[in-house]
Z-matrix of the N, CA and C atoms (Angstrom, degrees):
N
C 1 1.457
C 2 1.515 1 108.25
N 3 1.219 2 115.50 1 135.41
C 4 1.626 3 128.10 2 -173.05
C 5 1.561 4 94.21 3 -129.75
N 6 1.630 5 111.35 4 148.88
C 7 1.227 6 109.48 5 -167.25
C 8 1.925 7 82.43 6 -145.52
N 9 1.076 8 112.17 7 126.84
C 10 1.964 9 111.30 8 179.85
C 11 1.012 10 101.42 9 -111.87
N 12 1.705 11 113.89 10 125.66
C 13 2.101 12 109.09 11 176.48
C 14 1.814 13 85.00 12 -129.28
N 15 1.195 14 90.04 13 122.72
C 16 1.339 15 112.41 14 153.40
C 17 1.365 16 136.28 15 -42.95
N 18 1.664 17 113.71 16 81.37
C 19 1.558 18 94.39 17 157.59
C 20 1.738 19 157.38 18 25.99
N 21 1.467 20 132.28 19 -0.18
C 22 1.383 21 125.71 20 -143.42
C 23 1.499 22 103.36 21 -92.51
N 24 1.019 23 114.97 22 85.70
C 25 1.483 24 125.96 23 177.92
C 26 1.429 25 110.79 24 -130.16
N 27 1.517 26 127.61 25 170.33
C 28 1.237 27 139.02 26 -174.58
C 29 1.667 28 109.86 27 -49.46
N 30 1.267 29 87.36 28 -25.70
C 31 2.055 30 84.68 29 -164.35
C 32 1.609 31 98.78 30 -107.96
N 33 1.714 32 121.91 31 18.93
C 34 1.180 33 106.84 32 -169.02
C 35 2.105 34 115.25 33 -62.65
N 36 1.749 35 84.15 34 -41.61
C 37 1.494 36 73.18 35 176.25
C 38 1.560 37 150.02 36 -92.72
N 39 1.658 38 96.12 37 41.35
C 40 1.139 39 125.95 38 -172.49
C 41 1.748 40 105.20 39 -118.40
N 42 1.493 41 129.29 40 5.07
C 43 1.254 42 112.91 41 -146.06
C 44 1.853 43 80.01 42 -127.85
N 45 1.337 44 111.75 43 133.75
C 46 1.526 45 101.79 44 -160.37
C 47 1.821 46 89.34 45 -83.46
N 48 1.282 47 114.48 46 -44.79
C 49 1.713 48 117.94 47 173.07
C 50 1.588 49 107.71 48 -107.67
N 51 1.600 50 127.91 49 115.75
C 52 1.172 51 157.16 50 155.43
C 53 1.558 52 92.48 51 -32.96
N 54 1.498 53 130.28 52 139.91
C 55 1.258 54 147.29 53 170.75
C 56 1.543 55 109.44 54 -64.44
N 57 1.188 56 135.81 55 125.90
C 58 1.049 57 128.10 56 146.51
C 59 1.640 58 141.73 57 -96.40
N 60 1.458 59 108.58 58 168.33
C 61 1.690 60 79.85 59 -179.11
C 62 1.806 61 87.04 60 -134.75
N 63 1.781 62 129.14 61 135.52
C 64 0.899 63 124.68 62 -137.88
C 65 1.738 64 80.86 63 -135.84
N 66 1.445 65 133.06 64 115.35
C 67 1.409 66 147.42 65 162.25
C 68 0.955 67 125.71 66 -66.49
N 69 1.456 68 150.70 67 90.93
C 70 1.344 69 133.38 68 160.72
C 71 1.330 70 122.67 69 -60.60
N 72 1.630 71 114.47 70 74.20
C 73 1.840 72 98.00 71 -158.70
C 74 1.541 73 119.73 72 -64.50
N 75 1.660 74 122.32 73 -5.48
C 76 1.264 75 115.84 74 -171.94
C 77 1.536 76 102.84 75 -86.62
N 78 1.585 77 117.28 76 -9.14
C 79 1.474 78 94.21 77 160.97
C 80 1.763 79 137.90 78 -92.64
N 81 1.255 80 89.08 79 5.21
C 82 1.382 81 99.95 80 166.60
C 83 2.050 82 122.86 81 -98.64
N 84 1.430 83 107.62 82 110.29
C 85 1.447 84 113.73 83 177.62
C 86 1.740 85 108.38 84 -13.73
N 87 1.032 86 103.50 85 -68.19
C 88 1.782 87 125.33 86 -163.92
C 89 1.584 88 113.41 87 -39.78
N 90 1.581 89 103.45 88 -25.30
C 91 1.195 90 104.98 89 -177.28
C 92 1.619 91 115.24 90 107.46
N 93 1.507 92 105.45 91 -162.97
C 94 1.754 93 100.44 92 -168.77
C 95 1.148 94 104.58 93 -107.20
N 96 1.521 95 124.53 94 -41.35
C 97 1.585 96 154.71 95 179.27
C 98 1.312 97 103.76 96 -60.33
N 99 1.356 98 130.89 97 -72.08
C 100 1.412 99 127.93 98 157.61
C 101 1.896 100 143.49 99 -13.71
N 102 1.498 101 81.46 100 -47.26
C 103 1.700 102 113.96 101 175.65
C 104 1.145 103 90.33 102 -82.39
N 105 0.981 104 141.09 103 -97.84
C 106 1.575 105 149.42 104 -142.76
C 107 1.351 106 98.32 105 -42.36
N 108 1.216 107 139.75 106 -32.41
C 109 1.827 108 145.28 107 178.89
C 110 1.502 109 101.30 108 -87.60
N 111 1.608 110 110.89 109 -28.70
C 112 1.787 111 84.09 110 177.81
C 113 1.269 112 90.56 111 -89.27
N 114 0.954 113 138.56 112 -28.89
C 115 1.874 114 119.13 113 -167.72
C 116 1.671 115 114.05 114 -76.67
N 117 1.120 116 95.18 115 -25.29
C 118 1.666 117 96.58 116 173.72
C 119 1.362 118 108.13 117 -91.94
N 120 1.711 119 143.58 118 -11.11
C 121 1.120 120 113.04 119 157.91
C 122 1.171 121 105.33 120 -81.57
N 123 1.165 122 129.37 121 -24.27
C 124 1.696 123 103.23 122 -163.98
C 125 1.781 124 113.02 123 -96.15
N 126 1.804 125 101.29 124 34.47
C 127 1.234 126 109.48 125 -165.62
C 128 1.705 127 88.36 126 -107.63
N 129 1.551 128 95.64 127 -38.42
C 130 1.351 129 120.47 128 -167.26
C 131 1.848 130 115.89 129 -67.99
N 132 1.568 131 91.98 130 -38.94
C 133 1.765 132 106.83 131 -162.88
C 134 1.878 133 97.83 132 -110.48
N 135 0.898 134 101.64 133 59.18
C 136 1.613 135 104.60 134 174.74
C 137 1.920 136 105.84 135 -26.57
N 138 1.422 137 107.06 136 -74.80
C 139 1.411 138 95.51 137 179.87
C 140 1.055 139 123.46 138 -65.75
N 141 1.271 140 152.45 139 23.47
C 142 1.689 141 141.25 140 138.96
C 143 1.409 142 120.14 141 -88.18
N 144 1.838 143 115.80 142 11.59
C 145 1.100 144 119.49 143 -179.42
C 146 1.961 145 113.17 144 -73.36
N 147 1.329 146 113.67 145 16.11
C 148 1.135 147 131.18 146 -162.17
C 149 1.270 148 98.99 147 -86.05
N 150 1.165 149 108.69 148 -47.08
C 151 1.871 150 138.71 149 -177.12
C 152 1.776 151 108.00 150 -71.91
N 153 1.438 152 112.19 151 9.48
C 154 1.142 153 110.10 152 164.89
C 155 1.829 154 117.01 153 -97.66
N 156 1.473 155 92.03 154 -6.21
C 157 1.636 156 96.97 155 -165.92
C 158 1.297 157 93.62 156 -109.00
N 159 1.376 158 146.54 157 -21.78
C 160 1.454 159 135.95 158 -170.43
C 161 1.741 160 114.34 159 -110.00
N 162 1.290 161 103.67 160 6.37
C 163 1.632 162 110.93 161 -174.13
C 164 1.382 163 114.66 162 81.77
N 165 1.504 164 130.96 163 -6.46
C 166 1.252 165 123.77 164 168.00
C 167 1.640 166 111.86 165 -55.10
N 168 1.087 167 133.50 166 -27.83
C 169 1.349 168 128.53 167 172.55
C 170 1.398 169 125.94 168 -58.63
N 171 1.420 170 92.41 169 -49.54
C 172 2.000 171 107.33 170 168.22
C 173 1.709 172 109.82 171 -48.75
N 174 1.250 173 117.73 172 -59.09
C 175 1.602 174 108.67 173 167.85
C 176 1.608 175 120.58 174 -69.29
N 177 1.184 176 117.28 175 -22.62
C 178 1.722 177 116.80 176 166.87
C 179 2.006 178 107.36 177 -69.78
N 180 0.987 179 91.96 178 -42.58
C 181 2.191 180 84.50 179 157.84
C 182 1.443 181 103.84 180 -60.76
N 183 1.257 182 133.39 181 -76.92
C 184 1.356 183 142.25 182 -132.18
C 185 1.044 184 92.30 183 -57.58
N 186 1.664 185 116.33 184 -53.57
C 187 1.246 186 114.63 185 -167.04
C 188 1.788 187 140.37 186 -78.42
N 189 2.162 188 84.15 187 -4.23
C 190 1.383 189 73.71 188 178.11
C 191 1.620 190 101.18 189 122.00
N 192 1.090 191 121.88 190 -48.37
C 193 1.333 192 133.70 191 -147.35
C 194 1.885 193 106.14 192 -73.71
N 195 0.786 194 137.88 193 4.33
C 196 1.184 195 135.71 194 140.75
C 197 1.263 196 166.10 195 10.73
N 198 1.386 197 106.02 196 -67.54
C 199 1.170 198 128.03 197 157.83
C 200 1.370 199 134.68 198 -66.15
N 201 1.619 200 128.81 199 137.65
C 202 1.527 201 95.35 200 -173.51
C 203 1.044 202 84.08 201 -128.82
């Protein structure tokens, strides 16, 4: 599973190839479905990216919490 997010930042229309970010979801336990909701909220919610460094994120999967 490949998931492509677009670039939209100040310098997008300066960048001849847009950044990608490329998942191998079968190496992660959690699954593919799982991943794809944590990477897109915390693509989405800039300030809870805080909760990636103290383990609050690991229980915001477990639990579900995800979706926005």
């Amino acid at each position: 599973m490949t998931i492509d997010r677009h670039y939209r930042g100040p310098f997008s229309g300066v960048l001849k190839s847009p950044p990608a970010i490329v998942a191998k979801a079968d190496q992660f336990e959690v699954g593919a479905v799982p991943l794809y909701w944590f990477l897109r909220y915390y693509l989405e919610h800039p300030d809870d990216r805080r909760e990636l460094a103290d383990g609050r994120a690991v229980g915001r999967l477990l639990r579900g919490e995800l979706v926005s």
